[in-house]
Phi, psi and omega in degrees: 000137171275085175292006183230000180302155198268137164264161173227121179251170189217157171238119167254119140160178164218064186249183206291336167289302161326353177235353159307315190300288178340287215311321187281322160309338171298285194313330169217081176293326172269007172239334171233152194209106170311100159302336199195175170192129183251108207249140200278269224236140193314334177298311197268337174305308193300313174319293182301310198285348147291319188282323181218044178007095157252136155281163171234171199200143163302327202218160187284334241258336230240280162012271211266005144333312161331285204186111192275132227246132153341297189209167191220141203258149177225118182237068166251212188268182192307303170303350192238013155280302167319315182283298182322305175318303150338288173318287169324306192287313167330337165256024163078019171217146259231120242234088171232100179274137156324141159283156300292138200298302159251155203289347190206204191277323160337279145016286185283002185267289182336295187297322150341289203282320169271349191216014189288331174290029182263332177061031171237009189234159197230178177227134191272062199253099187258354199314310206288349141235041169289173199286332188313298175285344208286302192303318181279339177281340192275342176257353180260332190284330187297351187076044152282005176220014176089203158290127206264140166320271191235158169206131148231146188248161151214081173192299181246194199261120157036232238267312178319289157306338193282296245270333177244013156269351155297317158307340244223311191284309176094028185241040137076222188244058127332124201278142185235166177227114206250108165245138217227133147233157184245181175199107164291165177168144198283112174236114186295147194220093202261356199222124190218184174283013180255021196091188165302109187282350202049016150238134199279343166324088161309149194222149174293112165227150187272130148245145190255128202237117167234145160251151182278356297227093182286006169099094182073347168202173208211133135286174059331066209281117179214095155226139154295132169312140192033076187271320181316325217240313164322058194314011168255011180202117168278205226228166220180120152193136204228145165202109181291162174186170194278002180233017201163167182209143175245099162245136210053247181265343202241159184239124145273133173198172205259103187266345205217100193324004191223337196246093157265132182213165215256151172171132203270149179272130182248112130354098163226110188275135173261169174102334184250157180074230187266351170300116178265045204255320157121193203251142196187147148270126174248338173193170163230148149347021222218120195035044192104317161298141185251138183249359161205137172242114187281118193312339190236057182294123180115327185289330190061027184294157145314185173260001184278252149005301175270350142290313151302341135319295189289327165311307200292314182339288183261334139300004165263321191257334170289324169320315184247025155075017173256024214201156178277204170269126185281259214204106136334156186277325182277344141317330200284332192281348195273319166320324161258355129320285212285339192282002184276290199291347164296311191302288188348291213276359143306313180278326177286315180124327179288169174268167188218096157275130178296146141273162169304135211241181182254320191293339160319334216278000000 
């Protein structure tokens, strides 16, 4: 694949996700490139296109009428996704949904069946390559922790998480057998996506505890409400292996029947203190080796911002066949079966086992 050739995306919605794409495309014009954006009503259209000199369009029909896009991205509400997606593959283009591509199993079965032999639509599912996990998946695939177990998350939510204890784990569409509880308990919550609210007042918030359990290896599921935003609670990731554990950034493992030894994922970051490089990641680490490089050096993106950037990337070159596929509709679906089977067994109270799915197959 020709990592530095320009993608050309096309959008539908214009909500708070939807202009993160917009945002990148600003931000690196010679590797992403918007064609379009697709607006309920003429009003909001006229908007996104003062804000981010774009064209808009009513209809995808309009969309790709324009200007034809690689792909085309459908970031809208839940419910209204599976139809949009259709639509698109009815036309013969090539597909990048939001999570999760339907609100519920119904949903997913129903899109499965229409559009799953289409092989044209992926899910816009990025955790596994921020650089952090990107780095950390790069050391559990080297066997440096052996057979990997366990995976614990204590950092983003249901289909997300499940997508990097399944990725981490390697185990495909493996049948689970998932037990959930919730626990209220008083927390300050000072920070959301509308900002600092100034008030420190704890409030009743849920966090929610699952195992995950595929037959021989395991999740461990831990979140809080706005766990996301929340600067009184960090962030957790543990990957367990039959020769060693990664937690966070440090490694421990067994070089010898006698030698277990330690060594850290490193970061070089620019920008601090007196480096004057500016501020940026350019690789991480591990015992010299470098096991990630960021694809967007020079940009000064987040690691959020550089895996959806790098998600786009590579849905541009599997689009035009230059490339494998970034995350198939069945991993996203599967991804959301289990993050389904959470909900489930919080509310009933039961363990919940998953079947065999048609996207499995």
């Amino acid at each position: 694949m020709d990592s530095t050739a320009q993608t050309r995306f096309g959008l539908v919605g214009s909500g708070w996700r939807g202009e993160f794409f917009l945002r990148l495309a600003r931000l690196l014009p010679e590797r992403l490139w918007a064609t379009g954006v697709v607006t309920r009503t003429e009003s909001r259209g006229a908007a996104v296109a003062a804000a981010w000199d774009v064209p808009t369009f009513r209809t995808t029909a309009e969309l790709l009428a324009h200007e034809r896009p690689d792909f085309v991205i459908v970031s809208v509400p839940w419910p209204v996704t599976p139809d949009v997606t259709r639509e698109l593959v009815a036309a013969g283009v090539p597909v990048l949904a939001e999570t999760p591509p339907a609100p519920d199993l119904a949903g997913l079965r129903a899109l499965w069946a229409d559009v799953g032999g289409s092989g044209l639509v992926q899910v816009a599912e990025q955790y596994l390559l921020m650089p952090g996990h990107a780095a950390r998946l790069a050391l559990v695939r080297a066997g440096v922790l052996g057979e990997p177990t366990s995976v614990q998350i204590s950092s983003t939510h249901l289909y997300h998480a499940v997508s990097l204890i399944r990725g981490l784990l390697g185990v495909g569409f493996d049948a689970a057998e998932v037990s959930a509880r919730a626990f209220a308990a008083p927390l300050a919550d000072p920070l959301s996506p509308a900002g600092w609210s100034g008030d420190d007042t704890p409030r009743q918030l849920s966090t929610t505890l699952a195992t995950i359990d595929f037959g021989g290896r395991m999740g461990l599921y831990d979140f809080t409400d706005n766990q996301w935003w929340n600067p009184l609670r960090g962030r957790r990731l543990v990957v367990r292996g039959s020769r060693g554990e990664l937690v966070d950034d440090r490694v421990v493992r067994l070089v010898d029947p006698t030698t277990p030894v330690e060594s850290s994922l490193v970061r070089r970051q620019t920008g601090l203190d007196l480096n004057l490089e500016g501020l940026d990641l350019k690789h991480i680490s591990f015992d010299g080796d470098v096991v990630y490089r960021n694809p967007f050096v020079g940009s000064g993106m987040s690691d959020d911002d550089i895996a959806v950037a790098d998600i786009l990337v590579r849905a541009g070159g599997w689009a035009r066949e230059e490339g494998p596929a970034p995350y198939p509709l069945a991993e996203a679906c599967q991804d959301h079966l289990i993050s389904l089977a959470i909900g489930e067994s919080v509310r009933t109270g039961r363990a919940v086992t998953t079947t065999a799915e048609a996207w499995a197959r």
